[in-house]
LORO-726470 format. One line per field, with one value per residue: x, y, z of N, C-alpha, C, O in turn; residue number from 0; residue in three letters. Coordinates in pm, 1 decimal. Each point is the difference from the previous one (the first is absolute). Last residue first. Layout:
BEGIN
nxx <- c(X  ...)
nyy <- c(Y  ...)
nzz <- c(Z  ...)
caxx <- c(X  ...)
cayy <- c(Y  ...)
cazz <- c(Z  ...)
cxx <- c(X  ...)
cyy <- c(Y  ...)
czz <- c(Z  ...)
oxx <- c(X  ...)
oyy <- c(Y  ...)
ozz <- c(Z  ...)
k <- c(NUM  ...)
r <- c(ALA  ...)
This chain:
BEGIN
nxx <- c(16.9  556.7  64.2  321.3  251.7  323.7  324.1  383.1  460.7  434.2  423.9  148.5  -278.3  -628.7  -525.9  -624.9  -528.0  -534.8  -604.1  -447.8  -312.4  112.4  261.6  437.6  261.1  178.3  668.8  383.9  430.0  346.8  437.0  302.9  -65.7  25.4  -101.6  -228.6  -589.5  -250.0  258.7  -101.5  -5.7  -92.4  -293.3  -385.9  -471.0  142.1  26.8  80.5  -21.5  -270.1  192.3  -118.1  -521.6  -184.8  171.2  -358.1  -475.0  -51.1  -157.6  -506.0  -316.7  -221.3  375.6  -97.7  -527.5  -513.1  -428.2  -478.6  -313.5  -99.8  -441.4  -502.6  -206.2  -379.1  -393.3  -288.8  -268.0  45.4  307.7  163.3  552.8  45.4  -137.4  323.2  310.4  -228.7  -91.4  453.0  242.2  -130.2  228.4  538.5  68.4  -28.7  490.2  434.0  233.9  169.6  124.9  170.9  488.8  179.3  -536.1  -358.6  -499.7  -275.7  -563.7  -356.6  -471.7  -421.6  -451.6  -447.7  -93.0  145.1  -159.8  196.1  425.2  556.9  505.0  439.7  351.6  380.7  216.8  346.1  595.1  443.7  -107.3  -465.1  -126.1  276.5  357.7  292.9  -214.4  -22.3  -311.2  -528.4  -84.5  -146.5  -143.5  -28.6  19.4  -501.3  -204.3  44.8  -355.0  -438.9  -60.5  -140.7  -527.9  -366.4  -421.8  -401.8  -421.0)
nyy <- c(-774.5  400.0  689.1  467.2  424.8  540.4  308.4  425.4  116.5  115.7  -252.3  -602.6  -336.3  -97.7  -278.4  9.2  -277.8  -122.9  -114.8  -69.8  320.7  612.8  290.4  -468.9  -399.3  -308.2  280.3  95.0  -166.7  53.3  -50.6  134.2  -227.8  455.1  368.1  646.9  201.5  -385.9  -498.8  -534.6  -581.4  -592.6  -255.9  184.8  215.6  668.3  505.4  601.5  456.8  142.0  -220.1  -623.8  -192.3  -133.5  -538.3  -440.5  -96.7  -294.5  -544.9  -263.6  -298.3  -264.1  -346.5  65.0  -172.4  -131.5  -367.8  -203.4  -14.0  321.8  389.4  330.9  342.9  370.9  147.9  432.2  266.2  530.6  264.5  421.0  196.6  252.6  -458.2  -282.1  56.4  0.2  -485.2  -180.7  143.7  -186.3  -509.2  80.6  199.9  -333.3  -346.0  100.5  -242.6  -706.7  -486.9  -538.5  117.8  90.9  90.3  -16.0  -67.9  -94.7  122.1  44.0  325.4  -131.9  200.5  -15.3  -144.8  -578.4  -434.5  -282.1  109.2  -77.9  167.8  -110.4  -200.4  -0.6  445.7  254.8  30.3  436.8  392.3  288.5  483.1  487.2  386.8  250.3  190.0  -363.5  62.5  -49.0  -322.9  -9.8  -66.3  78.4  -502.4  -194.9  -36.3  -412.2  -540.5  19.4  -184.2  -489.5  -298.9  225.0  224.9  283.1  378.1)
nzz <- c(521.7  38.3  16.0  -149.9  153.2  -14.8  292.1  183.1  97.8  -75.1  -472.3  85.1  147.6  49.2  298.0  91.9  207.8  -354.6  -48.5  -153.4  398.6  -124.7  -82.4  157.6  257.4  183.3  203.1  13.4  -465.4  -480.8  -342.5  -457.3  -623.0  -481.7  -465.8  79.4  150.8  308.5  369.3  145.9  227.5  -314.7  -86.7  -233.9  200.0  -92.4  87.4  -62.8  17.2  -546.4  -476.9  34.7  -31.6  -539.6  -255.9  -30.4  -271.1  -463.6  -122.9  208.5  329.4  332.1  395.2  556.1  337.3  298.1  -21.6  -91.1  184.6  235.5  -369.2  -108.0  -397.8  -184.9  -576.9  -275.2  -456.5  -138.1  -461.1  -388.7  141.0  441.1  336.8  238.4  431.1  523.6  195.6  276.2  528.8  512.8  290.4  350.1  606.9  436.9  212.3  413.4  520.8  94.1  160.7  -343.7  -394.1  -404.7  -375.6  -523.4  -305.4  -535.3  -232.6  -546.5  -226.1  -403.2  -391.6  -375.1  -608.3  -74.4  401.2  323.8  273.5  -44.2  227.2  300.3  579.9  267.5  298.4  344.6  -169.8  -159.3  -448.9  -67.2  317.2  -130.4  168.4  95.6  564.0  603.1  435.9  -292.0  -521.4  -428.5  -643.5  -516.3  -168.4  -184.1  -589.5  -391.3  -52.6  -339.0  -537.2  -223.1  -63.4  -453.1  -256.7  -207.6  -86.2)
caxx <- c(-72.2  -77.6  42.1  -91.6  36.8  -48.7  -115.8  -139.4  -120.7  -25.1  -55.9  105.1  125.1  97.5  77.4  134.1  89.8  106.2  130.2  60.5  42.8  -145.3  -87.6  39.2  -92.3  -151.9  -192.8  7.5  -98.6  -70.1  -176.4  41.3  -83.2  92.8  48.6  205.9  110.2  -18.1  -59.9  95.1  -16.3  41.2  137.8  70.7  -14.4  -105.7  27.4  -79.0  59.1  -83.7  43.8  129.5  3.9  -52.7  83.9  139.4  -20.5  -18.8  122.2  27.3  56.1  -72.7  -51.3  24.3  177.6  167.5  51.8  122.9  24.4  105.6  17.5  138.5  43.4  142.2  39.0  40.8  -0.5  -73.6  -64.1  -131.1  46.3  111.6  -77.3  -67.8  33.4  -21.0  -174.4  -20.1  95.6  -37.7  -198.5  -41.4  35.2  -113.4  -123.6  -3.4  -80.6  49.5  -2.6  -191.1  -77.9  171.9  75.8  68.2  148.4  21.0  172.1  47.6  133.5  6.1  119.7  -1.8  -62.9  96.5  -55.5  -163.3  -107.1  -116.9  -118.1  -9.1  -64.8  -12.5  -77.5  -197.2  -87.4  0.7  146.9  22.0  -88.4  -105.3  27.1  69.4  -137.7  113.6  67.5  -80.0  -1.3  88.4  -40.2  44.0  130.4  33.5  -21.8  110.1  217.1  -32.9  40.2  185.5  61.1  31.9  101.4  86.6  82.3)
cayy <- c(-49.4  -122.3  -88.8  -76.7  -63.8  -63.0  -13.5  -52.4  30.5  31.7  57.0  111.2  72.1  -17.8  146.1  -56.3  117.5  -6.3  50.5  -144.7  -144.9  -66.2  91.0  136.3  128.2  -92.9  -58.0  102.0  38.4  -24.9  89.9  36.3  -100.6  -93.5  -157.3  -79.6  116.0  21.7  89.9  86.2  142.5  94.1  -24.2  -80.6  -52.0  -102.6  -127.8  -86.4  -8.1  92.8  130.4  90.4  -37.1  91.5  143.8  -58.0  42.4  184.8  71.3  -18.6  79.8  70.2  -33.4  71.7  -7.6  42.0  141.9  1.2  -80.4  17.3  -96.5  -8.4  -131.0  -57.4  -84.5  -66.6  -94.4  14.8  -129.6  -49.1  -82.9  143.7  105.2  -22.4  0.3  158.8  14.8  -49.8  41.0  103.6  17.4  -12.4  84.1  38.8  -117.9  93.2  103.7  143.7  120.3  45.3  -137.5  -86.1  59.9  -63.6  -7.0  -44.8  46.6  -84.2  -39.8  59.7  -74.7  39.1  111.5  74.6  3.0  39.2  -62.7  57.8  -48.7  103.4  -2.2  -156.1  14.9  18.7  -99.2  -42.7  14.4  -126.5  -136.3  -3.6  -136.0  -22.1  57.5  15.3  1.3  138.6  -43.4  35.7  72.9  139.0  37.4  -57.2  146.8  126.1  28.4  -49.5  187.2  26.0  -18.8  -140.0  -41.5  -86.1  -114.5)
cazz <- c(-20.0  -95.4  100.5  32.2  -91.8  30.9  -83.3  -27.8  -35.8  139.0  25.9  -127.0  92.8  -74.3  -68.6  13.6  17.8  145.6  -66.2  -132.1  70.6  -5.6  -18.1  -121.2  -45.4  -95.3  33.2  110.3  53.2  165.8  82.7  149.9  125.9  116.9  -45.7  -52.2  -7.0  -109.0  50.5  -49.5  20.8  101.0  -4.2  -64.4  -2.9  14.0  -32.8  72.7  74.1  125.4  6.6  10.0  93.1  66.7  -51.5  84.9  161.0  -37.6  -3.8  -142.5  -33.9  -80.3  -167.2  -64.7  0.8  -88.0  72.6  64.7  -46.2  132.9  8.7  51.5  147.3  109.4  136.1  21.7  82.1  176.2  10.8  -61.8  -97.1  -129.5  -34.9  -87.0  -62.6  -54.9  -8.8  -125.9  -161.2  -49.9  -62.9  -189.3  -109.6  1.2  -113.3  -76.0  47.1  -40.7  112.9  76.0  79.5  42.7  15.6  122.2  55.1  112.9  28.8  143.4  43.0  153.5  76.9  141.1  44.2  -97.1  -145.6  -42.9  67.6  -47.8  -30.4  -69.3  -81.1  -21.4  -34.2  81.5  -64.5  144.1  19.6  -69.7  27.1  20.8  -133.6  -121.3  -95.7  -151.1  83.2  123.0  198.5  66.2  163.5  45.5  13.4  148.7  114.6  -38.4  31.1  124.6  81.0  -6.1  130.6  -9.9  16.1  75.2  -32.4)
cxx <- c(-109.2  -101.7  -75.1  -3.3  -255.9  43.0  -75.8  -61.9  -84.7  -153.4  -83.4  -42.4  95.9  127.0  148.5  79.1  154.4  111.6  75.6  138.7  25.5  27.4  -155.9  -117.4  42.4  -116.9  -37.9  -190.5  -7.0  -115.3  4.5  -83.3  67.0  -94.3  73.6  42.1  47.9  38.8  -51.1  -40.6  56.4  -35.9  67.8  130.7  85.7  46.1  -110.2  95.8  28.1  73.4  -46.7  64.2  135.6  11.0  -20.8  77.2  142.9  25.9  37.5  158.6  50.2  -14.9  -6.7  80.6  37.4  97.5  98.1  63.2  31.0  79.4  161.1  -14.7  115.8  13.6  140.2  4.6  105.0  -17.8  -27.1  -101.5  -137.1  -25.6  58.8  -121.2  -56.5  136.5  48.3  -205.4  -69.5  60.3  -42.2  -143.4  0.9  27.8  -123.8  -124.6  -54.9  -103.9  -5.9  18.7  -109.1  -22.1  119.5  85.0  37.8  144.4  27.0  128.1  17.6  199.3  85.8  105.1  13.2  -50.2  115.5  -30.6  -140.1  -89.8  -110.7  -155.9  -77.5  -75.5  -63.2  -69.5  -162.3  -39.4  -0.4  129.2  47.4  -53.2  -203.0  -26.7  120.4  -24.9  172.4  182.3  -30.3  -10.6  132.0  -89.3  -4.6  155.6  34.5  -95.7  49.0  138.0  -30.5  7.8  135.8  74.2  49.1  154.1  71.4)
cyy <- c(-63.4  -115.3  -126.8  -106.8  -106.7  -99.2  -110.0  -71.3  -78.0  39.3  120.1  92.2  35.9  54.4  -57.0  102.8  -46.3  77.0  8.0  48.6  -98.6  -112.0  -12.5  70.0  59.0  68.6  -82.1  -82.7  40.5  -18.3  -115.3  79.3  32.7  -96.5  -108.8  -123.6  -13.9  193.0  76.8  152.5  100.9  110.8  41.6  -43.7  -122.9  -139.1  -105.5  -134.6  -125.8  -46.5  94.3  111.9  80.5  34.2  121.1  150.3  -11.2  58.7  143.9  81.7  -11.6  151.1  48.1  -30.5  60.0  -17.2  36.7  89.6  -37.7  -147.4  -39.5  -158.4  -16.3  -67.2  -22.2  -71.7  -110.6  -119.8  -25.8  -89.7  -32.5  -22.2  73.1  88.2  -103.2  -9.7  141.8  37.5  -69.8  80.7  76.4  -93.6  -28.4  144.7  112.8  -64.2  129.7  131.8  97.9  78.1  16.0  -23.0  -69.8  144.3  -15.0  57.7  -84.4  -6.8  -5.9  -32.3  50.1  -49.5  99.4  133.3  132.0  -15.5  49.1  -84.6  39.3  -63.7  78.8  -12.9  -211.7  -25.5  -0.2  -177.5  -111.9  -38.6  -116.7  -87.1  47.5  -127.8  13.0  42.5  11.9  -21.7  110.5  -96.8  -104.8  17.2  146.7  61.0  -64.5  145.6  106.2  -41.1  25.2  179.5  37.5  10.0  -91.0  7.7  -49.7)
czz <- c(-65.7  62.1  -87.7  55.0  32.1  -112.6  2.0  -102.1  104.7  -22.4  142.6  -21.8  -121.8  5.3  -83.2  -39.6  8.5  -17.2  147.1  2.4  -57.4  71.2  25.0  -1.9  -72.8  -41.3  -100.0  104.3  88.6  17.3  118.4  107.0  109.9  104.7  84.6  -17.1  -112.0  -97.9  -112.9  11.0  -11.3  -3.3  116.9  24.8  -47.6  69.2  -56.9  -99.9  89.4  107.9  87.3  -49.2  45.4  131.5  114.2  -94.5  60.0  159.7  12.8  16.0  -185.6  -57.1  -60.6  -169.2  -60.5  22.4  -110.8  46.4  -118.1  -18.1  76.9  10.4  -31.4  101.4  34.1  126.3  12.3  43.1  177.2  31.2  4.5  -116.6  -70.5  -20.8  -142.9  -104.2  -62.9  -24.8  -114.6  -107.6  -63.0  -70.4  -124.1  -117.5  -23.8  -146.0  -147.4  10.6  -49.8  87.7  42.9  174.0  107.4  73.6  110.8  35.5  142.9  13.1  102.1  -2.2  113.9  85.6  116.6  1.4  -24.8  -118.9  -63.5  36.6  -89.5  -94.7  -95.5  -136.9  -50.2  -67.5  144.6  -17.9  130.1  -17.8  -85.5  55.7  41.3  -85.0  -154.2  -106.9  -58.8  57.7  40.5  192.3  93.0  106.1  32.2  45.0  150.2  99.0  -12.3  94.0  136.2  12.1  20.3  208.9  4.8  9.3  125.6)
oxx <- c(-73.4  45.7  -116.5  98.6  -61.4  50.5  74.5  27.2  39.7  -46.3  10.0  27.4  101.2  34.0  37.7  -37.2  42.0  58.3  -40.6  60.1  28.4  107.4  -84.1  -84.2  118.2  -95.1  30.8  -55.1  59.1  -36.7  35.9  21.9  -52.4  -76.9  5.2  112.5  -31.8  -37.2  72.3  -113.6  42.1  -45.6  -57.8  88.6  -41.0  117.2  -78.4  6.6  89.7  -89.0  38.5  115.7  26.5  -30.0  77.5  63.0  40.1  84.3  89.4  42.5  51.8  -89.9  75.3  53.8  -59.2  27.0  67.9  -19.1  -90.8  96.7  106.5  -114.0  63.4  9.7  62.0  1.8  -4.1  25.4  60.2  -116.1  -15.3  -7.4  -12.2  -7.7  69.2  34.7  -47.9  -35.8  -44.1  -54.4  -65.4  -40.7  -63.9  -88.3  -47.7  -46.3  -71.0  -121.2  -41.0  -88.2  -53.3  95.1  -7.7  51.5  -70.1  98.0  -64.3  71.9  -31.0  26.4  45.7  -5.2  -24.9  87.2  78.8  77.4  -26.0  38.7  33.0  26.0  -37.0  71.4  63.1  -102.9  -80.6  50.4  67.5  18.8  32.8  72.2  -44.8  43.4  -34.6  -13.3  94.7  58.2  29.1  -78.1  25.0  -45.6  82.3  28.7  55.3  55.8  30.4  58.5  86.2  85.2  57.3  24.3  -71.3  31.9  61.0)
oyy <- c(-76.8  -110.9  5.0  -63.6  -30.7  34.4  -94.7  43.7  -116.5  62.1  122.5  63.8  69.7  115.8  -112.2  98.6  -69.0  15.1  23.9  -41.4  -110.8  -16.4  81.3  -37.6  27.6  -42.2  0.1  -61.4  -51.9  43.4  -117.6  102.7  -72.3  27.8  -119.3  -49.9  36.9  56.8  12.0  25.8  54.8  38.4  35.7  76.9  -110.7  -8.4  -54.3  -7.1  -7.8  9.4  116.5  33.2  91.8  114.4  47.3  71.7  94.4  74.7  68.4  83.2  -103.4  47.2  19.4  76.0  62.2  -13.6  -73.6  105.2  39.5  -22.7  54.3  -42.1  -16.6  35.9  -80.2  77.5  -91.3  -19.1  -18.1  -6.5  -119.9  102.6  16.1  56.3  14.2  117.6  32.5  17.4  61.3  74.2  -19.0  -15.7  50.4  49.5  -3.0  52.2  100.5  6.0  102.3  -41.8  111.0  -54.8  -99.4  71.2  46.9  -4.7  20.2  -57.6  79.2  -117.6  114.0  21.9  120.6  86.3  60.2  -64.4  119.7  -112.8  116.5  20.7  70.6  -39.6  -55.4  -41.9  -83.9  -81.4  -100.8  -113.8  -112.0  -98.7  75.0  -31.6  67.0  -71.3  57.6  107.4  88.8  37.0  -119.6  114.2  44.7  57.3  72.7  88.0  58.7  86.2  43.9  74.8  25.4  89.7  -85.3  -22.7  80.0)
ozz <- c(62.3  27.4  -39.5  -37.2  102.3  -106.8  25.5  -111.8  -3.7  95.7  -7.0  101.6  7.1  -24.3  33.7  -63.7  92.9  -107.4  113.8  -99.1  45.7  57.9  38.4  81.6  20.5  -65.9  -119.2  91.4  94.7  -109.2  7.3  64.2  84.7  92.0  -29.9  -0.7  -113.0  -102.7  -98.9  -39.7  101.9  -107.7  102.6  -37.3  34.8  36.6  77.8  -122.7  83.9  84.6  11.0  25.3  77.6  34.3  83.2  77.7  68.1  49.7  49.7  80.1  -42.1  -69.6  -95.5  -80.4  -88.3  119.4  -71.6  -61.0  -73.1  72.8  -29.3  19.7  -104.2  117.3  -69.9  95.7  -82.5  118.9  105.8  -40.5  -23.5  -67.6  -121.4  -109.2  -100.8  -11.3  -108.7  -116.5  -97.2  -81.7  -102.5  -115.2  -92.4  -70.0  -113.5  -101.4  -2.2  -20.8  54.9  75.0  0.5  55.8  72.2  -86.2  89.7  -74.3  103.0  -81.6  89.0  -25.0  8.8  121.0  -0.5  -10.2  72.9  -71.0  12.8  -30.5  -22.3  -118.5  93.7  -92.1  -90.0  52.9  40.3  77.3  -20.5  -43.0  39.3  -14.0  86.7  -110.9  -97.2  -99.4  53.6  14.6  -80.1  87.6  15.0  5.1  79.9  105.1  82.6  65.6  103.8  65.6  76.1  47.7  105.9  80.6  52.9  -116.7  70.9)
k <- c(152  151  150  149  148  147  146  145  144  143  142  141  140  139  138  137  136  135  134  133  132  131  130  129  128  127  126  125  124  123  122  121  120  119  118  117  116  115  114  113  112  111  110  109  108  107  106  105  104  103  102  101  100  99  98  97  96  95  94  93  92  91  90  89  88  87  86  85  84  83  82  81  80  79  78  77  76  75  74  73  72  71  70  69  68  67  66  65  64  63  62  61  60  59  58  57  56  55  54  53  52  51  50  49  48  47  46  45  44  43  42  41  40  39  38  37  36  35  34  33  32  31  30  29  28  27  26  25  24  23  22  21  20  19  18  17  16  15  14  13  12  11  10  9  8  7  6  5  4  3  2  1  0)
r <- c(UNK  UNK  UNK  UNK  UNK  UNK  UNK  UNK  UNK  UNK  UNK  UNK  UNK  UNK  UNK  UNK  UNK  UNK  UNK  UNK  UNK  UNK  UNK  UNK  UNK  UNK  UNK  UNK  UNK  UNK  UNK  UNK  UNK  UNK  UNK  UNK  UNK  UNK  UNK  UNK  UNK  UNK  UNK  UNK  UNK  UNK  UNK  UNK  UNK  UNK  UNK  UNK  UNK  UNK  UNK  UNK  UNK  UNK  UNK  UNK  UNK  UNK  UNK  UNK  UNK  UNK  UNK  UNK  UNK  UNK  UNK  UNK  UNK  UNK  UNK  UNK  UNK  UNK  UNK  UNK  UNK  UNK  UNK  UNK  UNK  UNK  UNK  UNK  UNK  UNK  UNK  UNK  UNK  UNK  UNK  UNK  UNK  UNK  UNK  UNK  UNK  UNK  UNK  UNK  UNK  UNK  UNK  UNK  UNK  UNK  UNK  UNK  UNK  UNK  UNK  UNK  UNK  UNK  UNK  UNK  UNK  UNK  UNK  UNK  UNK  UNK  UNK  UNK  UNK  UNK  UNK  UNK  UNK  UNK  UNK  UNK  UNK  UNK  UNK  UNK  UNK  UNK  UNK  UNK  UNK  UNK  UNK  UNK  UNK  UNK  UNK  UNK  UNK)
């Protein structure tokens, strides 16, 4: 039996960023598209995903998370094209993701920049670098934490 595309989603959700292994691909919005393609007999799934930019070093991992995480799940023939157009944003972060963001330590994307410690907008930026090169390095002078905030693009 086939799978619908909405379970197909829900196993995507649970493969994990190689790089924010607290929110999923689809948490991240990598994941673009979720497809069935073919006769009904033999139908081929077509997964498109964008990663948070064309350099990313970590795009050749969750290829491989997700291929071996559907196999896991039975289903050998699928196609993945990366697609570099329209480029990601961080849009396309889901709410859930902007939660998840900030219980793992990490500022999301939104608004001003609230530390994601102790809640105090009294943050600095230390570097334009943070851990990866989607995330920038800031500290929080109430508090005195560290922590990366995602960088909005």
């Amino acid at each position: 039996m086939v799978p619908s595309v909405a379970q197909v989603w829900q196993w995507l959700g649970d493969v994990p960023d190689p790089e924010i292994p607290a929110l999923s691909i689809v948490d991240l919005g990598i994941v673009r598209r979720v497809v069935w393609n073919g006769a009904s007999t033999e139908p081929e799934l077509q997964i498109a995903i964008t990663p948070t930019y064309s350099g990313c070093p970590a795009t050749a991992t969750i290829r491989r998370d997700i291929l071996s995480a559907l196999r896991g799940r039975g289903l050998d023939r699928v196609r993945l094209d990366v697609e570099l157009a329209p480029a990601w944003s961080t849009a396309a972060i889901s709410s859930a993701g902007h939660a998840k963001l900030r219980a793992y330590g990490i500022a999301p994307p939104d608004g001003a920049v609230a530390c994601p410690q102790c809640g105090s907008f009294a943050v600095e930026q230390i570097s334009a670098f943070g851990s990866t090169p989607c995330k920038a390095l800031f500290r929080c002078t109430a508090c005195r934490e560290p922590f990366d905030r995602f960088k909005c693009h």
